[in-house]
N, C-alpha and C positions, 0 to 999 in steps of 0.2 A: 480655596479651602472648602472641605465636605458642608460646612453650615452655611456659607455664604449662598442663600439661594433668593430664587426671586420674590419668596415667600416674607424668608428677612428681613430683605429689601422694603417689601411695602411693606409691613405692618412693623418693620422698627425692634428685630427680635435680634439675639447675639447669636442662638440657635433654634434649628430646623424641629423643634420639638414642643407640641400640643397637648394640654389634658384636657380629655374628653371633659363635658360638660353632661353633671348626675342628675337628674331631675326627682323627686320625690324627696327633695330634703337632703336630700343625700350629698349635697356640695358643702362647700365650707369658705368662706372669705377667705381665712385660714390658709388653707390647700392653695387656692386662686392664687396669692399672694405670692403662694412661699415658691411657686413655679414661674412664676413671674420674675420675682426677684433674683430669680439663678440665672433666667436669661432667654424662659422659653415664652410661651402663652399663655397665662394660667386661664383658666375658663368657667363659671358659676351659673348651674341648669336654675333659671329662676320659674320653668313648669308650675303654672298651677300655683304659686303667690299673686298676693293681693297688690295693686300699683304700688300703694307705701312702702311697702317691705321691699319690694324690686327699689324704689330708691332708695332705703335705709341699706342695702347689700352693696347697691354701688359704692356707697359713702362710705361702708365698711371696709372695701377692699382698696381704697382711696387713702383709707388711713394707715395701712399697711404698704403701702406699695408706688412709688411713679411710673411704675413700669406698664408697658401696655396689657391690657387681660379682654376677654371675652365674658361677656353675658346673654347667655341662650336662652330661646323663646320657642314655643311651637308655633306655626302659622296655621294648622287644624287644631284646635283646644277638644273636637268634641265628634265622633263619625253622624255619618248624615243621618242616619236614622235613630239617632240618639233621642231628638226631638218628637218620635214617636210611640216611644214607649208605655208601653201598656201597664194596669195593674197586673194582670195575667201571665204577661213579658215577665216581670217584675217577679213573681211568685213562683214562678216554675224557674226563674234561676238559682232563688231561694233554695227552694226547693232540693234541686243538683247539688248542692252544698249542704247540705241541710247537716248529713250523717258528723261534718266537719263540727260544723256550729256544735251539736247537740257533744261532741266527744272535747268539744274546749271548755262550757257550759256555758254558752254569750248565746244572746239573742243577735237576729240580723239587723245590720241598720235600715232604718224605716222608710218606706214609700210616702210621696217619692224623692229622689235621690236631687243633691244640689252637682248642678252642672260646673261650676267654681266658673275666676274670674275668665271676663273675655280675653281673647288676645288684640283687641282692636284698643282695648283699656291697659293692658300692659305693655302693648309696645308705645304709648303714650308718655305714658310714665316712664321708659326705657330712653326714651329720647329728650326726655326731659332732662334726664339724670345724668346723661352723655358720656354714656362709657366709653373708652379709644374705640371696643370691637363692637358689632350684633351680633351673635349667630342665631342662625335657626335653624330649625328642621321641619318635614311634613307640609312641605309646600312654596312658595315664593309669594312674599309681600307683596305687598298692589303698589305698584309705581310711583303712589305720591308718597308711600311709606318711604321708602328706597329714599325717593328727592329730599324726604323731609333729613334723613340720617346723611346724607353727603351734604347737606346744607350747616348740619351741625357739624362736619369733621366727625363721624361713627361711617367706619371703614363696616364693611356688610362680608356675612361668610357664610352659605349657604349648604346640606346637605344633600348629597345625591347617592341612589343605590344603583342608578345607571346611564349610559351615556346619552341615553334621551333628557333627563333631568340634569344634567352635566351643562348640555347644551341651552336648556330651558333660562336656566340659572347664569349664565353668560351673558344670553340674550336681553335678563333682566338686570344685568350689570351691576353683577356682585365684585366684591375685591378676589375673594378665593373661593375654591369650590372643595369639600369636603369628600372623596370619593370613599363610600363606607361601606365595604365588604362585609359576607355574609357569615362571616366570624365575628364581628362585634358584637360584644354583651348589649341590654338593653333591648329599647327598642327598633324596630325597623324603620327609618325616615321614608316611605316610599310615597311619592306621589302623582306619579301618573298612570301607574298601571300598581296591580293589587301587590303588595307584601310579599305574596307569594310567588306572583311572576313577576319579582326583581332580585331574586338571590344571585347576586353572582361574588363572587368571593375576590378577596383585594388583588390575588398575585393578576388575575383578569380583566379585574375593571381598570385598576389603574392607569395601566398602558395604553387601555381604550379611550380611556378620557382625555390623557395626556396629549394623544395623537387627535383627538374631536374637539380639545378646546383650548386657548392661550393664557387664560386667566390661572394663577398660580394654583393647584392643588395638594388638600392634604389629603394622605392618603390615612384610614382607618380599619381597623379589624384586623385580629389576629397578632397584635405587635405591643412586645413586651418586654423588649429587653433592646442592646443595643442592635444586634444583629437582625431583627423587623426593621429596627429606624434605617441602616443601610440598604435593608433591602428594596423595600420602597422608595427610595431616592435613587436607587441602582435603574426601579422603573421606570421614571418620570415624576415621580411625586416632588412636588420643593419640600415638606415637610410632613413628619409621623404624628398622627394622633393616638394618646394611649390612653387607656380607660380604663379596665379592670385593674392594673399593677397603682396607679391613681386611688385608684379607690381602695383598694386594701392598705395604703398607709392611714397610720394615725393621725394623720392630718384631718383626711377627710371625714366627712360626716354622717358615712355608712354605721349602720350599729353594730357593735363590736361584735356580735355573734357573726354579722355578715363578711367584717374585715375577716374574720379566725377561718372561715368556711373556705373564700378565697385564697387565703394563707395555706390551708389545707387542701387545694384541688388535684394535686398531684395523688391523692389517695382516694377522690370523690367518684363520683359517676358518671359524671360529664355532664354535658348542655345540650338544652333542647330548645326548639324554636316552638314557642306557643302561645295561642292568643286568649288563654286561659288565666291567665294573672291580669291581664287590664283591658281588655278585647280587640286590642290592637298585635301584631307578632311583634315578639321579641323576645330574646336568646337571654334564657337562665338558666339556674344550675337543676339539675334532674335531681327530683328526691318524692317525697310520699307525698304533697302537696301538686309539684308538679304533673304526677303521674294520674292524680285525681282529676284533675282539671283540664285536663290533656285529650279526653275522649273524643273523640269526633259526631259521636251523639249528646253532646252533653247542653244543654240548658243555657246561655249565656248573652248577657247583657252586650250593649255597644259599648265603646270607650265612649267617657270613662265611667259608665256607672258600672259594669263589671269590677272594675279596680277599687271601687268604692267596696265590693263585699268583699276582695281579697284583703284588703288595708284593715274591716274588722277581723280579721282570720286573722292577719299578721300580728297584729297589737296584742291579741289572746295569746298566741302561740309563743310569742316571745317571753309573753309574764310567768308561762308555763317551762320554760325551757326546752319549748318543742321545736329545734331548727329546721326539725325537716316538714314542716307544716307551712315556713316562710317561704315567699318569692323571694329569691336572691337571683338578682340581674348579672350575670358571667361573660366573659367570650373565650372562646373558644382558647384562647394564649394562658387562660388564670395561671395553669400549671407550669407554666414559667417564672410563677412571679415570684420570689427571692428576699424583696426588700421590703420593710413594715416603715420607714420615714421617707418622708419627697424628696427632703435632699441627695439623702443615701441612691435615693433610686435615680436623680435626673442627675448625680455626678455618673451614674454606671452608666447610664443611657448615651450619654455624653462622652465619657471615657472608651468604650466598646463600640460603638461607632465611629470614633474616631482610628478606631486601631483597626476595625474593616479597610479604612481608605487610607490608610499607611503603608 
């Protein structure tokens, strides 16, 4: 059978099919649950929450669900040079923004900026709480992390945007390896070499990994409907990760201007890769915001205190009805997406890949 794959196999799934995990609030127990319970992975980006809340989310989707799911972490919370930040740093990114702030009428948030929790304190609390999955992105845990999560039974699932990080993550003896093309909305997980020199897009990396490494692979980016999920298993992948189509249903906990946008991208502008929205690359939707922020001369912070002024931008611009002033995270597939419920969409996903291997 097209679902019975190695991926199934260990992590206990009926199908070959992942939602991506949203960070910035944008997940939902909800969502997790209700993708879980059809039979795939459901997945909850806990970025940037405080330890209690990462257990009170577990407990949440605990009470929804026996099914296995995913809760995602970053292993960088914050770029190196975050920790040197100037007032001067500080004021001239202001600054680059400035014409924004003054046309919404908000003042910028104040110097200096809170770095949010560690990830050495949340993946604490992650293991405490013992979800079936870990995932992460932006790096590999330190080895007594890893020991600590296979002592509790939390299967580990790792992100790679190339086949050096493919293999990294092997080596560090993850259950799966996340192979994430340079169609995925969000961010870039990239960690051995820069964001920028690790684009490679799924139809390529896949196969690459598949052939460099044993450990089961899901593949991501660019897959949103059933005919992605085929394809990538046609590759090598055991299983499809899907993200934007995830996130435009009602389920999730994207704000409905950003669900409507995605629902809408077959008329939009398309997507741009920029480190303008949180100072790290990652692929959203092109609009007056994005194009602002976009310059290659422009003024800006490290992650995440760069994301720190977009998030007052976003809050203003939303209470104004100004969409095109918000970062909305996209990939490259939006304008395929079709479905506004997770069920509606993971019976398609399910049904239309199934009728590919018929």
């Amino acid at each position: 059978m097209w679902n019975d794959t190695p991926l199934t196999a260990r992590l206990s799934l009926r199908y070959p099919i992942v939602q991506g995990p949203f960070g910035g609030g944008m997940s939902s127990p909800r969502l997790a649950a209700t993708v879980s319970n059809a039979g795939g992975l459901g997945s909850f980006g806990a970025q940037g929450m405080l330890p209690d809340r990462i257990r009170g989310v577990v407990a949440e989707i605990r009470e929804q669900t026996g099914a296995p799911f995913a809760v995602n972490l970053w292993v960088s919370t914050a770029d190196a040079r975050a920790e040197d930040i100037s007032r001067a740093d500080y004021d001239a990114a202001v600054a680059a923004l400035d014409p924004l702030f003054t046309e919404l009428g908000i003042e910028p948030p104040a110097f200096p900026p809170s770095a949010g929790p560690a990830f050495e304190a949340q993946v604490d609390a992650l293991i405490d709480a013992r979800p079936p999955i870990f995932s992460f992105i932006f790096g590999v845990p330190a080895p007594a992390i890893l020991d600590r999560c296979r002592s509790a039974g939390i299967r580990t699932v790792g992100a790679a945007t190339t086949v050096d990080e493919a293999r990294a993550l092997e080596a560090a003896g993850v259950d799966a390896i996340v192979a994430t093309g340079a169609e995925a909305g969000g961010h870039r997980p990239s960690f051995l070499r820069s964001a920028e020199a690790s684009l490679m897009g799924t139809l390529a990396l896949v196969p690459q990994v598949a052939d460099a490494v044993r450990v089961p692979i899901i593949a991501a980016g660019g897959i949103a409907d059933g005919r992605g999920v085929a394809a990538v298993l046609a590759l090598g992948a055991h299983a499809a990760q899907i993200g934007s189509a995830f996130l435009a249903c009602d389920e999730s906990n994207a704000h409905p201007a950003h669900r409507a946008a995605l629902r809408r991208s077959a008329h939009g502008a398309g997507t741009l890769l920029t480190r303008g929205f949180t100072g790290r690359l990652g692929r959203g939707m092109r609009n007056v915001l994005a194009e602002a922020v976009e310059s290659p001369t422009l003024a800006r912070l490290p992650y995440p205190f760069q994301g720190h002024l977009i998030a007052a931008l976003k809050q203003a611009a939303l209470a104004h009805g100004r969409d095109d002033l918000v970062p909305f995270w996209s990939g490259q597939a939006a304008p395929l997406i079709t479905h506004t419920s997770a069920p509606a969409l993971f019976e398609a996903l399910v049904r239309d890949a199934a009728r590919v291997f018929s």
